[in-house]
C-alpha positions as CSV (number, residue, x, y, z in Angstrom):
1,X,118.7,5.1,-17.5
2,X,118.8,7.7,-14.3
3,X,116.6,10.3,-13.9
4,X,117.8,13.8,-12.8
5,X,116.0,15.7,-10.4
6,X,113.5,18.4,-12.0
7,X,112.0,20.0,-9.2
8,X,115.0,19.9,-6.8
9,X,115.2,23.3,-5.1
10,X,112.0,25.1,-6.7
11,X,109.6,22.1,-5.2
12,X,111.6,21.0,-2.1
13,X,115.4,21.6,-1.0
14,X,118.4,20.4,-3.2
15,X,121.1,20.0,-0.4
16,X,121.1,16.9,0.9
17,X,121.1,18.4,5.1
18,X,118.5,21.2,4.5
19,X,116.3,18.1,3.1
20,X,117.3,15.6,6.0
21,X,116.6,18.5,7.9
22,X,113.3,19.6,6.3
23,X,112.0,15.8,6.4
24,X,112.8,15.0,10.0
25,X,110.8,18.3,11.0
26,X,107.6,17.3,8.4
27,X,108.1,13.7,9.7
28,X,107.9,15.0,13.6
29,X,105.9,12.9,15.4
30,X,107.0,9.7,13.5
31,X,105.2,6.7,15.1
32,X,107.2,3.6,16.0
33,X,108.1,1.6,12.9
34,X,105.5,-1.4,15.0
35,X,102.5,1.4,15.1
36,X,103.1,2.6,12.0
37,X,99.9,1.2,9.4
38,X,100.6,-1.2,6.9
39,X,98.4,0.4,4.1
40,X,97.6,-1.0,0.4
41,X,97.5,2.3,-0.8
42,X,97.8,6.0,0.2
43,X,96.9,9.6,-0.9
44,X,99.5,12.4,-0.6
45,X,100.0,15.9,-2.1
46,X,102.3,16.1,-5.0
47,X,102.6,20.1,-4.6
48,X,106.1,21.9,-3.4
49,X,106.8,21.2,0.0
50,X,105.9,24.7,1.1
51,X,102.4,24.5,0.1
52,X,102.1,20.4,1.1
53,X,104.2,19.6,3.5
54,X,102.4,19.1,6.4
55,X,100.2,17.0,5.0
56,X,102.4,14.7,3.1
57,X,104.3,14.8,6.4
58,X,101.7,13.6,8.2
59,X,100.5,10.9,6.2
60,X,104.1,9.4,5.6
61,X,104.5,9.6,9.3
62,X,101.7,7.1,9.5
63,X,102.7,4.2,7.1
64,X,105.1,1.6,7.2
65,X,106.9,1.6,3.9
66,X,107.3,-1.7,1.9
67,X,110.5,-2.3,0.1
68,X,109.2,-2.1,-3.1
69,X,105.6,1.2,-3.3
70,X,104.5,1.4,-6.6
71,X,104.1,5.8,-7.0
72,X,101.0,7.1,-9.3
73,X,100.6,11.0,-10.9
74,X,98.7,13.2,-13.1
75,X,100.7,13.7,-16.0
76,X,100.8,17.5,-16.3
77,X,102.8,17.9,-19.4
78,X,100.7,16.0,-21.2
79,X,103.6,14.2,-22.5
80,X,104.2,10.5,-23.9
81,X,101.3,8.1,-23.6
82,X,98.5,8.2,-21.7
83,X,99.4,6.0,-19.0
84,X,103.7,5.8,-19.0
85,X,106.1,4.1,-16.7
86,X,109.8,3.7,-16.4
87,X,110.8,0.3,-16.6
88,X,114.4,0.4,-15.6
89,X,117.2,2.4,-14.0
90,X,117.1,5.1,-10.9
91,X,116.1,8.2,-9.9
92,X,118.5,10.7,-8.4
93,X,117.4,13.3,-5.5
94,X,119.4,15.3,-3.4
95,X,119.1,11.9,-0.7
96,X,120.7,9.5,-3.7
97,X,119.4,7.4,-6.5
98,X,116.2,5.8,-6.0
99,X,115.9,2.0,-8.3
100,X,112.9,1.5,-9.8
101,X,112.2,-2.6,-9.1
102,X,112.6,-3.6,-13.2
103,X,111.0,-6.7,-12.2
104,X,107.5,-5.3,-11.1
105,X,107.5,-2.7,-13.9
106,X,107.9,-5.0,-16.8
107,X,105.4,-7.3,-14.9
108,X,102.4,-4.4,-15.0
109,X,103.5,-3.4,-19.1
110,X,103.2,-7.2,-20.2
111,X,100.0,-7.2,-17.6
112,X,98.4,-4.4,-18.8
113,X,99.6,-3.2,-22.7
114,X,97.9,0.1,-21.8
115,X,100.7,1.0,-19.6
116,X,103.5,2.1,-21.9
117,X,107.3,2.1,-21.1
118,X,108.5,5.8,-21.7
119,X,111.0,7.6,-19.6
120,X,110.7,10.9,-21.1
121,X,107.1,11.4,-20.3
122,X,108.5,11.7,-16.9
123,X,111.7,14.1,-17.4
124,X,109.9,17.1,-16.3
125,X,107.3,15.8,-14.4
126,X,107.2,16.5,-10.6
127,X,104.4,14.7,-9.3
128,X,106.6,11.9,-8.2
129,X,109.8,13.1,-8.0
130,X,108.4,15.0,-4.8
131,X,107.7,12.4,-3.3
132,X,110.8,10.2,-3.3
133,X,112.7,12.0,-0.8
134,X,109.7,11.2,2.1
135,X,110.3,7.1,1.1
136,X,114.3,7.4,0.9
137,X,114.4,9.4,4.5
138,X,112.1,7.1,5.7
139,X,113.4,3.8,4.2
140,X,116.9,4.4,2.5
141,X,116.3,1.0,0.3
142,X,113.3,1.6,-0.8
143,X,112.8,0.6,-5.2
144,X,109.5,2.4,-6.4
145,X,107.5,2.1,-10.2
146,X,106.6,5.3,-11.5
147,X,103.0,5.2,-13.9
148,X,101.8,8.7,-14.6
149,X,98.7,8.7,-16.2
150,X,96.8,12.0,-18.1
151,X,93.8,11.2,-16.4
152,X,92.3,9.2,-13.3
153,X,90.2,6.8,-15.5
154,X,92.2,6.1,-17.7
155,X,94.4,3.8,-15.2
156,X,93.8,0.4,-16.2
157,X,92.2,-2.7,-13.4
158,X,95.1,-4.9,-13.7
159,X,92.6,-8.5,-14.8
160,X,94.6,-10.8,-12.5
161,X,97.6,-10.2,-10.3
162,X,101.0,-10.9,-12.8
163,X,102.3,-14.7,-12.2
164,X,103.4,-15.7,-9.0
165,X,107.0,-15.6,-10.3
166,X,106.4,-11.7,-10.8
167,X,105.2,-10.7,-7.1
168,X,107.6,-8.7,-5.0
169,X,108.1,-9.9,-1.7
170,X,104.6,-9.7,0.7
171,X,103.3,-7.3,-2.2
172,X,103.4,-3.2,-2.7
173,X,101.9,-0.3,-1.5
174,X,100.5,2.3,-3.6
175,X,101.1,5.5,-3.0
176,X,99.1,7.9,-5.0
177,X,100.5,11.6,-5.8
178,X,96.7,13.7,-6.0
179,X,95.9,13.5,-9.4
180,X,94.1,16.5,-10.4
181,X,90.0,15.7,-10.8
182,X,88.2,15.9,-14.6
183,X,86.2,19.5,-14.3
184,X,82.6,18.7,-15.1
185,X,81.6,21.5,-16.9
């Protein structure tokens, strides 16, 4: 299945120079791949470029990206299940399609039921979408999992890593889109 892009020129540009463009500006400073920090995990705006760009920019300037970064958002649709991934197939932006690694998403379903397989929870969701072009400019093979969730703790602790014969290379990062706090009143 491919994704289209939903928030491609209302969140962040849809022609493909105007984005290199717009990325290589946000990006500017970008460490040396060997200074660059190889983080577990990672917090980044999921907002329009306008409003978060320069700090999405900076933080991406920062990491090393792995092959494989496993992307979490708040699910602002309210759509699907609580917590819903996209097993299989790409995501298009204006840069190209983006895989998702099949392999590590069906590992964290069978891992953790609670994390349901549905594509169209995501169709209009832009949480992660915006942040796809940032991994492609920076590392054009990246493969990412998509999990949106409706709320923070809600996410599942995975019990135990999935079987060795599920792991992805040295591992993944995790990049998570700000998902939107619980009001307390």
């Amino acid at each position: 299945m491919i994704r289209r892009p939903a928030v491609a020129n209302s969140f962040y540009p849809a022609d493909p120079t105007t984005l290199r463009r717009t990325l290589s500006q946000l990006l500017s400073p970008l460490r040396e791949e060997k200074n660059r920090v190889q983080a577990r995990g990672g917090l980044v705006p999921h907002a329009g470029y306008v409003y978060s760009r320069k700090t999405a920019g900076k933080v991406y300037s920062l990491l090393h990206i792995p092959h494989t970064v496993v992307l979490l958002g708040p699910n602002h649709f309210v759509l699907g299940p609580a917590i819903a991934t996209f097993t299989s197939g790409s995501w298009e932006t204006p840069l190209g399609p983006v895989r998702i690694n099949a392999h590590l998403a069906q590992a964290l379903t069978a891992a953790c039921p609670q994390i349901i397989d549905d594509p169209e929870a995501h169709a209009a969701e832009h949480a992660i979408e915006v942040q796809l072009p940032f991994l492609q400019y920076l590392r054009p093979d990246v493969t990412f999992v998509p999990i949106l969730a409706r709320q923070v703790h809600a996410l599942p602790a995975v019990p135990r890593p999935p079987a060795p014969h599920h792991r992805v290379g040295t591992g993944a990062c995790a990049v998570l889109a700000r998902a939107h706090p619980r009001p307390t009143w």
